[in-house]
TIVO-358664 format. One record per residue: residue in one letter; x, y, z of N, C-alpha, C, O, CB in turn. Coordinates in steps of 0.2 Angstrom, whole numbers, plus 5000, padded with zeros to 4 digits. Glycine has a CB too. Layout:
N
AXYZXYZXYZXYZXYZ...
//
This chain:
128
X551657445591551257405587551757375581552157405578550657445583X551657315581551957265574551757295567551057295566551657175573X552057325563551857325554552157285552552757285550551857385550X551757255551551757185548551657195541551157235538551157135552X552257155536552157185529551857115521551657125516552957215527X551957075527551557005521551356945529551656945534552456965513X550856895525550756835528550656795527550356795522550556815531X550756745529550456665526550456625531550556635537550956635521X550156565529549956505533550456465533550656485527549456475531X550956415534551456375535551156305536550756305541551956405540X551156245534550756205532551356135532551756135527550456225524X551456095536551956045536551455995536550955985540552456055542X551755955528551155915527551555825529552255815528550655945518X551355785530551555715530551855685522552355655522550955665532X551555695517551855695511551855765506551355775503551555635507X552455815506552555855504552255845495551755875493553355875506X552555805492552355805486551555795485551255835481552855745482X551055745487550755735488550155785489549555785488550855685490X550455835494550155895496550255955491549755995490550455925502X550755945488550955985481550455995476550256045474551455965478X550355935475549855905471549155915471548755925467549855835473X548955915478548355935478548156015478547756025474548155905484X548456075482548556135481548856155476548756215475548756155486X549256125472549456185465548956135459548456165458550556185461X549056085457548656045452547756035454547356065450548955965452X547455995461546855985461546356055461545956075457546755945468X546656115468546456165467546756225462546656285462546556185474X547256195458547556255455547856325457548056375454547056265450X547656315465548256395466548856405462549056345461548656415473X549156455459549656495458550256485463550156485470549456565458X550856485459551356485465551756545465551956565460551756425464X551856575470552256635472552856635472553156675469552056665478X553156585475553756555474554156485476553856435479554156605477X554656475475554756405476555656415480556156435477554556345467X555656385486556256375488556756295489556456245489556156415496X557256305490557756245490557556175484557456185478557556215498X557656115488557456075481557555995486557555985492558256085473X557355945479557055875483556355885483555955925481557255865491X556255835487555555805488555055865494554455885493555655715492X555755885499555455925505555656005503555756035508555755905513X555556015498555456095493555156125497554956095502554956095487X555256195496554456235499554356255495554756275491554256275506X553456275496553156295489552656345493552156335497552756235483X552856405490552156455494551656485487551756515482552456535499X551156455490550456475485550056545486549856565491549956415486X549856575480549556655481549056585485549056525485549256725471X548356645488548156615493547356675494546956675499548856605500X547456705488547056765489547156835489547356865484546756755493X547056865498547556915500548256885504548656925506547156975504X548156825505548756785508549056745505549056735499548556755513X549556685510550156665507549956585507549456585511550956685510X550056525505549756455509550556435508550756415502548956395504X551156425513551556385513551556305514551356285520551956405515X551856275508551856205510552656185510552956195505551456165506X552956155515553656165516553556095521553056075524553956255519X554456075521554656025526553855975526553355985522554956075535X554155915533553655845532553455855540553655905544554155755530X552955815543552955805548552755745548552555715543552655835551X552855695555552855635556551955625558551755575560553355615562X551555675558550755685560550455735556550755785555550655705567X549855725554549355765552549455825557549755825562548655725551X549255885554549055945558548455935560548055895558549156015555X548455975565547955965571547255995564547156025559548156055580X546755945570545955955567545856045567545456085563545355895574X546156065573545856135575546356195569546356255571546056155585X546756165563546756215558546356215551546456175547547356205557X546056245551545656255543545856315542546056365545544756255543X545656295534545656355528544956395528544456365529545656325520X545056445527544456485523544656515514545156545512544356575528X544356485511544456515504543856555500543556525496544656465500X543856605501543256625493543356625490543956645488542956665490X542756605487542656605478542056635473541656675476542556545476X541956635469541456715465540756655466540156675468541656755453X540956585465540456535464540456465467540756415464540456535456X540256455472540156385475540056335471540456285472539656375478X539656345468539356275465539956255458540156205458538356295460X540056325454540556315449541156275452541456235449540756375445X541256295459541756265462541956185463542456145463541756305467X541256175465540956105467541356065462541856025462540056095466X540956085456540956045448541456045448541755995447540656065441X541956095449542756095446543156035450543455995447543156175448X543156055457543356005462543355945461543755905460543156015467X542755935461542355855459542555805455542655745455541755855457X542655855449542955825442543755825444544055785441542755885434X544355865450544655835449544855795455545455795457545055875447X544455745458544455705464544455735469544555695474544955655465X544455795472544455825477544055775482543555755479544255905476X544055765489543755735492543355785497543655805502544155695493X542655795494542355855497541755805502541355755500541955925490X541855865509541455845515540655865515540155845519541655885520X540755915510540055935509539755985506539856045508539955955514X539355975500539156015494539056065497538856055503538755985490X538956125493538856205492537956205498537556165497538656245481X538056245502537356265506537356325509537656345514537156215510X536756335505536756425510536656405517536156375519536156485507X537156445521536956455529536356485532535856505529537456485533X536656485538535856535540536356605540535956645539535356505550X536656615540537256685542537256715534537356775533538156665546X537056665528537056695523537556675516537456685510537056755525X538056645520538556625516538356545511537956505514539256615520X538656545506538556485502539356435504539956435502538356515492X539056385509539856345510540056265508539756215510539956355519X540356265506540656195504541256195510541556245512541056195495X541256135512541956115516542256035511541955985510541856085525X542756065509543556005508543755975513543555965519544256045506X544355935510544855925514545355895509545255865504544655875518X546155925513546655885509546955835510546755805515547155915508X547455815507547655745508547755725516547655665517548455735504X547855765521548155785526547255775532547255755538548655865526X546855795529546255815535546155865534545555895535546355805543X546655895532546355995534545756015530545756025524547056065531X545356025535544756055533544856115530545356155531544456075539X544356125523544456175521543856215520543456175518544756165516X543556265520542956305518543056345511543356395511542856345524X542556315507542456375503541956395503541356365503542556365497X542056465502541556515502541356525499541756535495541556555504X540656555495540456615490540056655494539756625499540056595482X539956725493539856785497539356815492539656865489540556825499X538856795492538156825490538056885488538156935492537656825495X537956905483537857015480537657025486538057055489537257055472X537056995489536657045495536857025501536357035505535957045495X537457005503537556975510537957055513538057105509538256885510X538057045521538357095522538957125518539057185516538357095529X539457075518540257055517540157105510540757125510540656965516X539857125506539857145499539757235502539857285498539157095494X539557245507539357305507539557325515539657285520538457315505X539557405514539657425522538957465523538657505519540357495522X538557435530537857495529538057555531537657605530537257485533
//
């Protein structure tokens, strides 16, 4: 078995700065650390219990089949926050049928994002 001691997501975006922008400034993550220098920096962002690196360019969006999951204590507060900073959101806060309250984003790039809030009485809050 691998023990595995940290992780993260690796994020090669089409305009590094522009992606910067959106994940440290629009969403305000925290940054954990910052390597090399220029325009194609890499910047890894706390991410929750994980890492979100944004590093190097590519000549193409990432694939449709990568999304975020992110929780948050509050959907809706999240909404308003986002909104007010242009975030370009797919789809305002709605409770599922499974229980969760979900917003989906998106960043400069397409990548789908999901935010979550996780209900006092949903399962995820409690073990039966």
């Amino acid at each position: 078995m691998v023990h595995v001691l940290s992780s993260r997501t690796l994020l090669r975006p089409t305009d590094p700065e522009r992606s910067r922008a959106f994940y440290g400034e629009a969403l305000g993550l925290a940054v954990y650390r910052e390597f090399g220098t220029g325009p194609d920096r890499g910047t890894v962002y706390f991410l929750g219990g994980g890492f979100l690196e944004v590093s190097g360019r590519s000549d193409a969006p990432p694939s449709p089949a990568l999304q975020l999951w992110l929780q948050v204590p509050d959907a809706a507060a999240a909404y308003a926050e986002l909104s007010a900073h242009g975030v370009e959101v797919l789809r305002p806060p709605v409770k599922e049928p499974w229980g969760l309250i979900e917003m989906w984003i998106a960043d400069p790039d397409g990548v789908r994002i999901a935010v979550v809030e996780v209900p006092a009485d949903h399962p995820l809050r409690y073990r039966p």
